[in-house]
KOLGU-711106 format. One record per residue (C-alpha): residue number from 1; residue in three letters; chain; x, y, z. Coordinates in steps of 0.02 Angstrom, whole numbers, padded with zeros to 5 digits, always signed. Layout:
// KOLGU-711106
+-----+-----+-------+--------+--------+--------+
|   n | res | chain |   east |  north |     up |
+-----+-----+-------+--------+--------+--------+
| NUM | ALA |     A |      X |      Y |      Z |
...
+-----+-----+-------+--------+--------+--------+
***
This chain:
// KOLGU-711106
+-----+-----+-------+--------+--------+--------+
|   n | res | chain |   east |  north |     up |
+-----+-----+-------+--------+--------+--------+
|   1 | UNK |     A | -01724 | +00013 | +00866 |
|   2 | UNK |     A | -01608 | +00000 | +01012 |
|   3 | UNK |     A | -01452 | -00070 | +01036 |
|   4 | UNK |     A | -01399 | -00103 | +01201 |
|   5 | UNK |     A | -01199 | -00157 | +01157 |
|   6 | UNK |     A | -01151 | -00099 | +00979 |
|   7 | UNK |     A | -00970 | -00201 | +00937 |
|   8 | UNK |     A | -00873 | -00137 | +00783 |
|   9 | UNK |     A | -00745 | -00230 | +00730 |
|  10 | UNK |     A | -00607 | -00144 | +00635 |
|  11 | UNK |     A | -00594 | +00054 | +00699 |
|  12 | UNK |     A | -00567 | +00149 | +00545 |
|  13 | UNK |     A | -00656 | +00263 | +00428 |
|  14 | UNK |     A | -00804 | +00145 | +00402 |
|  15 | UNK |     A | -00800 | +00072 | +00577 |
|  16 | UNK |     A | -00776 | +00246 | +00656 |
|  17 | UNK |     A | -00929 | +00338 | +00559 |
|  18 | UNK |     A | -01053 | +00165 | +00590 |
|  19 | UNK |     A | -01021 | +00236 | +00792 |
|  20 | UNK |     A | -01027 | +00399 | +00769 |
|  21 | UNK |     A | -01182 | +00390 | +00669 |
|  22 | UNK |     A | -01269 | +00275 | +00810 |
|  23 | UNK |     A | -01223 | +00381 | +00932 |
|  24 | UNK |     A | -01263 | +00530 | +00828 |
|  25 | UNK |     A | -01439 | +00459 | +00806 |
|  26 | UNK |     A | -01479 | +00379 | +00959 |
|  27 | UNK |     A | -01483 | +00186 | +00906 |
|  28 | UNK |     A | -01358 | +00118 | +01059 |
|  29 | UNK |     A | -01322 | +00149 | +01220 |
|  30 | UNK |     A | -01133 | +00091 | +01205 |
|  31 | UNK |     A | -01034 | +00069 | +01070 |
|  32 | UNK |     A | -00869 | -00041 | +01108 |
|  33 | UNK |     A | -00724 | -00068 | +00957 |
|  34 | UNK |     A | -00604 | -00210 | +00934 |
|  35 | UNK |     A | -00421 | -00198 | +00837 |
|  36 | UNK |     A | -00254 | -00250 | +00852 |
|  37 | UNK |     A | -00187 | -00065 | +00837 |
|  38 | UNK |     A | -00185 | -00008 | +01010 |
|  39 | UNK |     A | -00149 | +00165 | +00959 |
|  40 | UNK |     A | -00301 | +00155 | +00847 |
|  41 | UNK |     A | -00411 | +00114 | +01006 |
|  42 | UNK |     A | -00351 | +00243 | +01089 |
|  43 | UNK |     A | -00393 | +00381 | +00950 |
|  44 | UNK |     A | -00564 | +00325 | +00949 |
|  45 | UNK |     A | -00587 | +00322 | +01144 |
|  46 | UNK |     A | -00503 | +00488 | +01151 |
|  47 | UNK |     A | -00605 | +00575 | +01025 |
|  48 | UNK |     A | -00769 | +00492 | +01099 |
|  49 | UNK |     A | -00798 | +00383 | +00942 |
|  50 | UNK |     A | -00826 | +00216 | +01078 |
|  51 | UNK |     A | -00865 | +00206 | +01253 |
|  52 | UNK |     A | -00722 | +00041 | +01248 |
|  53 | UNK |     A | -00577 | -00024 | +01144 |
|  54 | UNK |     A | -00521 | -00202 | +01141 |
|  55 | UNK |     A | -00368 | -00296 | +01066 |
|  56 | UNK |     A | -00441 | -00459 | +01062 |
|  57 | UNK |     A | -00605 | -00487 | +00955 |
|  58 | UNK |     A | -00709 | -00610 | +01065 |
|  59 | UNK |     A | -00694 | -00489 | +01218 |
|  60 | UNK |     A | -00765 | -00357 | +01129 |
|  61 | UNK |     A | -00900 | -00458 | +01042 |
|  62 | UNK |     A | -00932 | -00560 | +01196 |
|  63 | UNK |     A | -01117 | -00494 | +01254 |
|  64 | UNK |     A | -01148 | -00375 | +01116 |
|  65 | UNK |     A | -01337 | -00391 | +01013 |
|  66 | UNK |     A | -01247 | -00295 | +00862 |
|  67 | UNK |     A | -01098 | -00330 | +00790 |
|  68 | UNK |     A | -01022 | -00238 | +00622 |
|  69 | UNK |     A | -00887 | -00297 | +00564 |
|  70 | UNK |     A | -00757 | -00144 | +00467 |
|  71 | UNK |     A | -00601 | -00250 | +00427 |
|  72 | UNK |     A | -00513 | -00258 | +00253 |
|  73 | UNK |     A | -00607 | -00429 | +00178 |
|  74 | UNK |     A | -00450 | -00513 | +00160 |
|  75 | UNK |     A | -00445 | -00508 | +00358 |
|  76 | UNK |     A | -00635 | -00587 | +00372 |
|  77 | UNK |     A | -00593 | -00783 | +00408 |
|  78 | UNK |     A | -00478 | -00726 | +00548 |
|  79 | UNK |     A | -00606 | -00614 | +00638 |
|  80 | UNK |     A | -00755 | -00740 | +00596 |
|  81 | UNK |     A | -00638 | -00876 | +00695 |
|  82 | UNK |     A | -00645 | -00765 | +00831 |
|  83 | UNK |     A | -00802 | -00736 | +00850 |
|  84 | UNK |     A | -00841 | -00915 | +00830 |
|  85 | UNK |     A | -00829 | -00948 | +01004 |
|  86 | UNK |     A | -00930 | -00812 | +01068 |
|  87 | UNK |     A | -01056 | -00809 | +00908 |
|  88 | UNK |     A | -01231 | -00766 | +00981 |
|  89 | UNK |     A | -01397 | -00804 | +00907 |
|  90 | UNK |     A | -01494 | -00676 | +00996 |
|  91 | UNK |     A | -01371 | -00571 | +00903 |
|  92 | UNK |     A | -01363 | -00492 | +00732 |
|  93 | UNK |     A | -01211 | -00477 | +00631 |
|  94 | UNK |     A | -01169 | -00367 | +00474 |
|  95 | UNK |     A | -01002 | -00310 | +00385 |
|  96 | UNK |     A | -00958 | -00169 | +00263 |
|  97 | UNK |     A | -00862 | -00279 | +00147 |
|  98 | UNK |     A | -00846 | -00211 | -00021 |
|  99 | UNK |     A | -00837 | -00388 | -00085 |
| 100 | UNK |     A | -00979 | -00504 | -00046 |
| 101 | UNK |     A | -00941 | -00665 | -00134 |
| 102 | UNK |     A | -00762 | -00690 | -00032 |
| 103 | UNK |     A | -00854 | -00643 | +00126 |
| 104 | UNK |     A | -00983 | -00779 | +00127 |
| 105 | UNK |     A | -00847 | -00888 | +00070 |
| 106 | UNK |     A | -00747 | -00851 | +00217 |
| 107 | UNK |     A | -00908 | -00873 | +00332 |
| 108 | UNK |     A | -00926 | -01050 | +00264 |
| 109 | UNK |     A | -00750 | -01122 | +00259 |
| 110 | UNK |     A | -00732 | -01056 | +00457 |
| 111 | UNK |     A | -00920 | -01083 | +00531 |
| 112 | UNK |     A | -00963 | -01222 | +00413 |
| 113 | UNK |     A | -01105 | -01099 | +00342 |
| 114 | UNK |     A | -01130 | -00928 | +00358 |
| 115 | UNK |     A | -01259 | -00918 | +00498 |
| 116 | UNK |     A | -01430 | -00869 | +00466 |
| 117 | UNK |     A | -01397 | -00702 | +00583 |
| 118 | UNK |     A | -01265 | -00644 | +00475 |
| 119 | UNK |     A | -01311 | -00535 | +00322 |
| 120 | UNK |     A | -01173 | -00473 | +00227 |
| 121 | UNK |     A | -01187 | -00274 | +00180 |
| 122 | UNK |     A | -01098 | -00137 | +00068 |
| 123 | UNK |     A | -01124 | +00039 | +00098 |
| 124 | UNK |     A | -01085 | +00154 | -00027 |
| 125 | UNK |     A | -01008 | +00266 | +00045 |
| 126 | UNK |     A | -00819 | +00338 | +00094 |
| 127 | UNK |     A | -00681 | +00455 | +00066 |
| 128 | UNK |     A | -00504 | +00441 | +00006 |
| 129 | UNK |     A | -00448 | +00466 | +00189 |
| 130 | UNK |     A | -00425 | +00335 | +00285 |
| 131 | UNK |     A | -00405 | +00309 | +00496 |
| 132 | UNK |     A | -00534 | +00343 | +00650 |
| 133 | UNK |     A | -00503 | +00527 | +00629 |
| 134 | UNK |     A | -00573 | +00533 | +00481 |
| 135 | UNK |     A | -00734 | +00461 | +00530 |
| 136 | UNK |     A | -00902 | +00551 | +00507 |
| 137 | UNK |     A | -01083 | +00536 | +00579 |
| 138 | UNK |     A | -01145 | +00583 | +00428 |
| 139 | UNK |     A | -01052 | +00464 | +00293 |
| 140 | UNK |     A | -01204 | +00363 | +00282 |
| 141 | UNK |     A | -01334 | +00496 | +00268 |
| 142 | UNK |     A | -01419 | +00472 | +00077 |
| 143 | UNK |     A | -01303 | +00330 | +00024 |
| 144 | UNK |     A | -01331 | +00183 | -00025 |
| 145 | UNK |     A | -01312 | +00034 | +00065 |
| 146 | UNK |     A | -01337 | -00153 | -00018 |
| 147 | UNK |     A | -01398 | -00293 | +00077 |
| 148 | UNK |     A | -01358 | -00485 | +00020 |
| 149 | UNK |     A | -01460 | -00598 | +00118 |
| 150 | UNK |     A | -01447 | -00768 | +00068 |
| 151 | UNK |     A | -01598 | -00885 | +00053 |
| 152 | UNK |     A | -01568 | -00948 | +00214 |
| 153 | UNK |     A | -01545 | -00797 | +00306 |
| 154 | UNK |     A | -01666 | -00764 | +00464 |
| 155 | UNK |     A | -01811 | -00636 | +00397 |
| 156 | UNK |     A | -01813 | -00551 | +00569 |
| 157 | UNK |     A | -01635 | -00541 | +00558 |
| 158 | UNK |     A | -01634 | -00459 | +00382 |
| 159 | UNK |     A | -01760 | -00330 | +00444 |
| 160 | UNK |     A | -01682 | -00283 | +00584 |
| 161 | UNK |     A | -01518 | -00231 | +00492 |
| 162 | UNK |     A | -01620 | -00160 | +00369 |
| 163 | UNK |     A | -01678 | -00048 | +00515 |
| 164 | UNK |     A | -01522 | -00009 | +00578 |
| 165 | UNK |     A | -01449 | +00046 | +00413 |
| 166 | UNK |     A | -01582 | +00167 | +00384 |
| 167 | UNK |     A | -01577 | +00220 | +00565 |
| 168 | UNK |     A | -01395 | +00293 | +00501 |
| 169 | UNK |     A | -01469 | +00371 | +00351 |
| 170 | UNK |     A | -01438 | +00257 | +00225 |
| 171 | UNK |     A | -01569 | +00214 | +00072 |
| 172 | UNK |     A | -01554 | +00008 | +00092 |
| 173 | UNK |     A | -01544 | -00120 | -00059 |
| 174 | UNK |     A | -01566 | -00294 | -00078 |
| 175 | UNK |     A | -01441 | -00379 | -00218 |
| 176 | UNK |     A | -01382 | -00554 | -00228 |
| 177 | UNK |     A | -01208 | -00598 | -00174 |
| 178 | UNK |     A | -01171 | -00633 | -00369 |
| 179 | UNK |     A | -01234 | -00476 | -00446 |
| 180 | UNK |     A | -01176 | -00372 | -00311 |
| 181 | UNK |     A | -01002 | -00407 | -00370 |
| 182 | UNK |     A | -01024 | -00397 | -00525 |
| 183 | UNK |     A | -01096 | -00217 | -00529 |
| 184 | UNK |     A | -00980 | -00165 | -00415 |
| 185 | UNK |     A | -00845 | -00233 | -00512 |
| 186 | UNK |     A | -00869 | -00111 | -00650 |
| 187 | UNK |     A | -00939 | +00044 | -00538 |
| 188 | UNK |     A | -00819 | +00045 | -00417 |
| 189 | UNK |     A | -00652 | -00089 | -00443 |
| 190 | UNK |     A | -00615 | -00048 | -00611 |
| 191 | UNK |     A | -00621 | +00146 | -00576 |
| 192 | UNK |     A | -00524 | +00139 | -00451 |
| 193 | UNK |     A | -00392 | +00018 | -00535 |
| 194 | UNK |     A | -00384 | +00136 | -00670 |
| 195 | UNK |     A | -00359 | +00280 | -00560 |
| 196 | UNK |     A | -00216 | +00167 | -00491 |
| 197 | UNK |     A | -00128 | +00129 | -00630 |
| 198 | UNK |     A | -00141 | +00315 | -00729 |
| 199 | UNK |     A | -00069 | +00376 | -00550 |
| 200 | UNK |     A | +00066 | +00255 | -00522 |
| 201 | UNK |     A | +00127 | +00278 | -00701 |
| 202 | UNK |     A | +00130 | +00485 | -00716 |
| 203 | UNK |     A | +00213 | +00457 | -00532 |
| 204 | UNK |     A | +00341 | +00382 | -00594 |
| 205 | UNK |     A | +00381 | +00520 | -00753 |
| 206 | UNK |     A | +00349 | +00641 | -00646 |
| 207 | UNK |     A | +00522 | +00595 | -00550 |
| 208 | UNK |     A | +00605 | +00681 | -00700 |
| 209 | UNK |     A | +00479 | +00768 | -00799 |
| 210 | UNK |     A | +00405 | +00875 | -00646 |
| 211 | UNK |     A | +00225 | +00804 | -00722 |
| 212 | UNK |     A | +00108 | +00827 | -00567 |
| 213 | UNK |     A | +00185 | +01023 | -00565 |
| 214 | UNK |     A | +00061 | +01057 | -00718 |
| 215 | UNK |     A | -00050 | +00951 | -00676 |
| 216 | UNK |     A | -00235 | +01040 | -00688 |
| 217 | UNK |     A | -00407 | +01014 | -00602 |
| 218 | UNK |     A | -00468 | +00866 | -00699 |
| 219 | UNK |     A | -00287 | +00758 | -00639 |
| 220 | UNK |     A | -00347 | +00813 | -00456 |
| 221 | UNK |     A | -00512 | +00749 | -00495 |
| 222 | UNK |     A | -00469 | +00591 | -00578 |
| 223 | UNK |     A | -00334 | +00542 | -00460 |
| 224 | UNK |     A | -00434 | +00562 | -00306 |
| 225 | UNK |     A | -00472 | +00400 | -00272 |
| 226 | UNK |     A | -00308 | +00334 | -00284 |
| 227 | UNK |     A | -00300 | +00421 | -00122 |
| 228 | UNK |     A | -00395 | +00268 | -00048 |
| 229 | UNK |     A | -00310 | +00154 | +00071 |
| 230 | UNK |     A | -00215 | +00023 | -00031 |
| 231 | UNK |     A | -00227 | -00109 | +00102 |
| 232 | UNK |     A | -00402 | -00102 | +00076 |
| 233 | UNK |     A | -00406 | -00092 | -00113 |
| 234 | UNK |     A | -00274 | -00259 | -00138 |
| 235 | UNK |     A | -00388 | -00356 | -00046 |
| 236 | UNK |     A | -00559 | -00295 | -00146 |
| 237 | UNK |     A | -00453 | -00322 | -00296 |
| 238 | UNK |     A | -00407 | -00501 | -00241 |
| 239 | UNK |     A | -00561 | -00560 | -00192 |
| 240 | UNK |     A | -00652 | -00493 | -00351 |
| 241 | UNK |     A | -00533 | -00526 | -00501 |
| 242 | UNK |     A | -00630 | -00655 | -00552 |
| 243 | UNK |     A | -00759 | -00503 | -00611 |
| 244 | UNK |     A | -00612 | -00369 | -00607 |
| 245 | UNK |     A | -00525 | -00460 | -00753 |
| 246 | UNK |     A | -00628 | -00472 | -00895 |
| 247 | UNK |     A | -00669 | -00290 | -00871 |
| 248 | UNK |     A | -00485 | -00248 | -00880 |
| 249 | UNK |     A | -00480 | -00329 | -01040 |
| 250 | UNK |     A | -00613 | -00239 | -01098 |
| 251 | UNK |     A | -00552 | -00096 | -01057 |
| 252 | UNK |     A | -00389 | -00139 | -01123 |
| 253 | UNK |     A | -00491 | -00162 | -01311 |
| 254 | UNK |     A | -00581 | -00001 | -01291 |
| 255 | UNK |     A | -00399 | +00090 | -01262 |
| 256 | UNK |     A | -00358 | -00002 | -01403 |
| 257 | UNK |     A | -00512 | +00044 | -01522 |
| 258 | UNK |     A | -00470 | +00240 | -01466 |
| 259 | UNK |     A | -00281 | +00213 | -01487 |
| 260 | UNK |     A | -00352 | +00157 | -01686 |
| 261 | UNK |     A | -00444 | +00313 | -01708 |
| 262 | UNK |     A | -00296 | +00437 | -01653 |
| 263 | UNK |     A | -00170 | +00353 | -01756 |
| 264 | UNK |     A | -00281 | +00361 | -01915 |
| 265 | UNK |     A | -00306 | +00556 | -01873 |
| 266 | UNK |     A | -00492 | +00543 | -01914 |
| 267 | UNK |     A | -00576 | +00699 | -01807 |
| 268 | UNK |     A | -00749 | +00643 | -01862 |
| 269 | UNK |     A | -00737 | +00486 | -01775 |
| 270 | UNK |     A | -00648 | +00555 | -01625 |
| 271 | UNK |     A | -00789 | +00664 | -01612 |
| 272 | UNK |     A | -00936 | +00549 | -01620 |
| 273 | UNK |     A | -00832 | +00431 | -01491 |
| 274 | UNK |     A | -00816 | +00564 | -01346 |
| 275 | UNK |     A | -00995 | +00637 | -01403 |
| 276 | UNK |     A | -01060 | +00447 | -01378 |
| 277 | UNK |     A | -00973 | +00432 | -01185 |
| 278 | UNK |     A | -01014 | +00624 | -01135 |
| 279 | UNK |     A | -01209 | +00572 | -01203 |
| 280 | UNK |     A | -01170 | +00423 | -01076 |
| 281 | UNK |     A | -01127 | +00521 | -00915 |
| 282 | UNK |     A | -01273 | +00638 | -00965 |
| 283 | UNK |     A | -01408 | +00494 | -00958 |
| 284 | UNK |     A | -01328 | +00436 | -00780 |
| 285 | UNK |     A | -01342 | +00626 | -00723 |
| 286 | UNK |     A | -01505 | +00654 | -00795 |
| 287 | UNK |     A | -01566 | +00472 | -00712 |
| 288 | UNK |     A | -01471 | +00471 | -00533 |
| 289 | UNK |     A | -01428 | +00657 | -00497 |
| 290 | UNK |     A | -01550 | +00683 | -00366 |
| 291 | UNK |     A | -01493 | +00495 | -00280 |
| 292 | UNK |     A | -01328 | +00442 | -00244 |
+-----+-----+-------+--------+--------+--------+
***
């Protein structure tokens, strides 16, 4: 595959590493960027990321036969209505979202349907830093990335990102919009709400019980991905708290059925209950170590 005018919308870690990783791998001859941070632009022109930065969407999208679009998906109706006047069907069109449901909603309330060159992506992939700088040509390479076409959705089209994904190294799925939230709910939202929450509340002792001082490995560990950007993360949370909620309140029951077993000091039980979730993470080891 090659793309003659690669657009990414949205210059930060995900936006950066999708150019770096087409440039790294041959699959465009330009790459051009569009965000309302100036300074971000500049970053990424300076350290080579894109050949061009733009403030205004449309300019940058204007001509391109790729466009990806990296923004937070509580900011997708605003760049959709931007691109609506330049939209392109010779074009194809992708986004990063880690939300899919909200996404194709937003297509549809601002295009009146999401457009059959349009299919809506997720790669699984990232670190808790966030910005152009900490971009990588590699982030893709052996990860995951989860395609949800919807049954409208141009077969060429489909292909062609397909291509492009695994152009940047990633191993592409197919989901639909629906279970691709769902899954992802539990895998990836409720984690990191959890890693949230534990943080945000041993932050706050720590002001006068000098907690994180102590703190060992497995805190490092845990806490990592509270790390991530939290613009990012109150979005995903928004749009998927119709999935996010029921699992807090399972989670809330299984605190609960623990909290039960501590209190009636039974070390049997306790026992059998961590052996039971460290059997668990064995299975997933055992089943996806060599696949990420």
């Amino acid at each position: 595959m090659e793309i003659h005018r690669l657009c990414i919308i949205g210059i930060g870690l995900i936006g950066g590493s999708v150019a770096l990783a087409a440039r790294a791998q041959g699959v465009c001859r330009e790459v051009v960027a569009a965000d309302r941070d100036a300074a971000a632009l500049a970053r990424a022109e300076a350290l080579g990321v894109v050949d061009r930065g733009y403030l205004e969407v449309a300019e940058a999208a204007e001509g391109a036969d790729a466009v990806v679009i990296a923004v937070p998906v509580g900011k997708m109706a605003a760049v959709f209505a931007a691109l609506k006047p330049v939209w392109s069907p010779a074009a194809f069109y992708t986004d990063v979202g880690s939300t899919k449901a909200s996404v194709v909603q937003a297509a549809e309330q601002v295009l009146g349907e999401v457009p059959a060159n349009f299919v809506p992506a997720h790669p699984i992939a990232g670190r808790e830093l966030s910005g152009v700088e900490a971009a990588l040509p590699d982030l893709f390479a052996g990860k995951r990335v989860i395609l949800t076409p919807l049954p409208h959705t141009d077969v060429r089209v489909l292909e062609r990102v397909r291509a492009f994904w695994l152009e940047l190294g990633a191993e592409v799925h197919d989901m639909s919009v629906s279970h691709h939230d769902h899954v992802l709910a539990a895998t990836s939202h409720l984690p990191h709400v959890i890693s949230y929450c534990l943080t945000h509340l041993l932050g706050r002792r720590d002001e006068k019980d000098e907690i994180f001082q102590y703190a060992a490995g497995g805190f490092k560990d845990f806490s990592r991905i509270a790390g991530s950007d939290p613009v990012m993360w109150a979005d995903i949370c928004l749009a998927n708290r119709d999935e996010i909620l029921p699992l807090l309140r399972r989670f809330e029951a299984e605190l609960s059925a623990f909290d039960a077993l501590l209190a009636d000091g039974d070390r049997q039980a306790i026992h059998d209950y961590f052996a039971e979730a460290r059997a668990a993470r064995q299975r997933f080891l055992d089943r996806y170590s060599g696949e990420t």
